[in-house]
N, C-alpha and C positions, 0 to 999 in steps of 0.2 A: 403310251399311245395318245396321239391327240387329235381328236373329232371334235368339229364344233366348238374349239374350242374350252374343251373339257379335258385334262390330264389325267391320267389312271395312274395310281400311283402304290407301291408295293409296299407292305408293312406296316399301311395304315391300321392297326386296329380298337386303339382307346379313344376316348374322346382328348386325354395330353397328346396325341397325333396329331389330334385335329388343331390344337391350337401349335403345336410346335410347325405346323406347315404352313397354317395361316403365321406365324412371324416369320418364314423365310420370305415369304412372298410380301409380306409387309414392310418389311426390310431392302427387299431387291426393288419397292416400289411400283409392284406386279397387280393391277387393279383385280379384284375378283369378285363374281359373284357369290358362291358360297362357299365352304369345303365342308366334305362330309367322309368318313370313313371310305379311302379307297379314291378319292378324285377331287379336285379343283376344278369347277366354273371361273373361267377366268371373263373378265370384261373387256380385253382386247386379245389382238394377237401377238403373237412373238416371236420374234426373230432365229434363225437357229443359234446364234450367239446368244442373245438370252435365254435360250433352253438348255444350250451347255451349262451357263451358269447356274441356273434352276437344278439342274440336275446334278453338278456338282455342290450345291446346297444341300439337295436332299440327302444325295450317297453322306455327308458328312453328319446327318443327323440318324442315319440307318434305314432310309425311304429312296424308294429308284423308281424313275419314269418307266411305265410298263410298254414295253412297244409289240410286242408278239400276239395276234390277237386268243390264241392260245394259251401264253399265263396271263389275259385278262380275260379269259374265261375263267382259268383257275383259284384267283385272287378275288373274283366274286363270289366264288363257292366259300372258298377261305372265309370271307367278309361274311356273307352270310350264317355260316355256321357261328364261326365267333359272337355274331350278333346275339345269334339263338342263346348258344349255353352262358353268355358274360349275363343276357337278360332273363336268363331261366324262362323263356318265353315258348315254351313245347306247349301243343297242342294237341289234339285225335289224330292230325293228318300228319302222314308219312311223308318223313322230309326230303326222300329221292322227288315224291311228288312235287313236291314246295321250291327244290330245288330247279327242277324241269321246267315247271311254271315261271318261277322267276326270269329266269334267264333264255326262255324260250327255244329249246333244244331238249331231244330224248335224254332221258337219265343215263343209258349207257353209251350213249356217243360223249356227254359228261364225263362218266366217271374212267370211259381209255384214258380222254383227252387228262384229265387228275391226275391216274394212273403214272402216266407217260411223264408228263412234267414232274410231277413232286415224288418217285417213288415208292408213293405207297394211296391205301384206296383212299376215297372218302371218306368211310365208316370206321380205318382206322384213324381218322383226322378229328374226326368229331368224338373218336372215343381219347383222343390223347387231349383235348379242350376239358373234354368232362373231368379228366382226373387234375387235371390243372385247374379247374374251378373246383370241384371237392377239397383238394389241397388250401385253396383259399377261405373256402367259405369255411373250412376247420381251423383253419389259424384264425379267421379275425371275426367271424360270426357264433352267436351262440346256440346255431341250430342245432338237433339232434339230426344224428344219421341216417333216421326214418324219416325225416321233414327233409334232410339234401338228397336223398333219392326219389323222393315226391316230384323238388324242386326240379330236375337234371332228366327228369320220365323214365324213369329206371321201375323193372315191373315189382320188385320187393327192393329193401336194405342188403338183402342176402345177395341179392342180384348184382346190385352198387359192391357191395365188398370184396364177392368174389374176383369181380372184372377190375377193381381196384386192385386188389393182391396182385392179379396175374400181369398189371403192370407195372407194379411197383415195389413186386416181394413183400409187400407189410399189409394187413389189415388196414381201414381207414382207425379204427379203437388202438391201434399199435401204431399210427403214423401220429395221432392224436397223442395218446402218451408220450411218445417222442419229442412233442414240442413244447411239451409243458412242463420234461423232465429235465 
């Protein structure tokens, strides 16, 4: 989708996104203001010939022009949760709230609109991130499983383990053994 000259753009979610987009567009000779997870400020405008190309850049690198204003609603929810659990950045406030607020719209006209696009909730979206950063932070961090259920707002370890088992069939102490054995 492009307003104002700003791209939304899909599967942005590390900061290597951010620079793997800034060199397509560096490369195409595409002047731009910034890029940030999920979109390009560009500094001029583009042609739709340049945007095929743009866009056959991106699909080649695994990123796609978002045009539907519906999955870029959905792709900012995406954006925003990954933000949260990549930065372990949880606070007191509940994130249907944070989310609503964000993006200025009720939490449940949000989460049909989620729903509907991605086949499945929110809650289960931000709990399949959680275990994909658990998984991380046990391969390459030396935290204990008390300190990554702190880190993730998880109400006990027990809590994190269970919901971790129940999506992964192992224990995090049994996924943890498995990669060191």
């Amino acid at each position: 989708m492009i307003n104002n000259n700003r791209i939304v753009i899909k599967n942005m979610v590390c900061p290597r996104c951010i620079d793997s987009v800034s060199q397509i567009f560096d490369d195409l000779k595409i002047n731009y203001e910034n890029v940030e997870i999920g979109h390009i400020k560009l500094n001029q405008n583009v042609s739709a010939d340049d945007l095929k190309i743009i866009d056959s850049k991106l699909k080649s690198k695994g990123f796609e022009i978002l045009e539907d204003e519906k999955t870029v609603i959905v792709e900012r929810i995406k954006q925003l949760i990954v933000s949260k659990v990549s930065t372990m950045s949880f606070d007191n406030s509940k994130l249907s709230d944070e989310i609503s607020r964000t993006l200025g719209y009720n939490y449940s006209y949000l989460s049909r609109i989620f729903s509907a696009v991605e086949g499945k909730s929110i809650e289960r979206f931000l709990m399949n991130s959680k275990i994909q950063k658990i998984k991380e932070l046990i391969r390459y961090e030396n935290e204990s499983l008390k300190q990554i259920s702190f880190l993730l707002n998880y109400n006990s370890p027990s809590h994190m383990s269970n919901h971790f088992k129940k999506e992964t069939g192992m224990t995090p102490s049994q996924f943890k053994k498995n990669m060191f054995s």
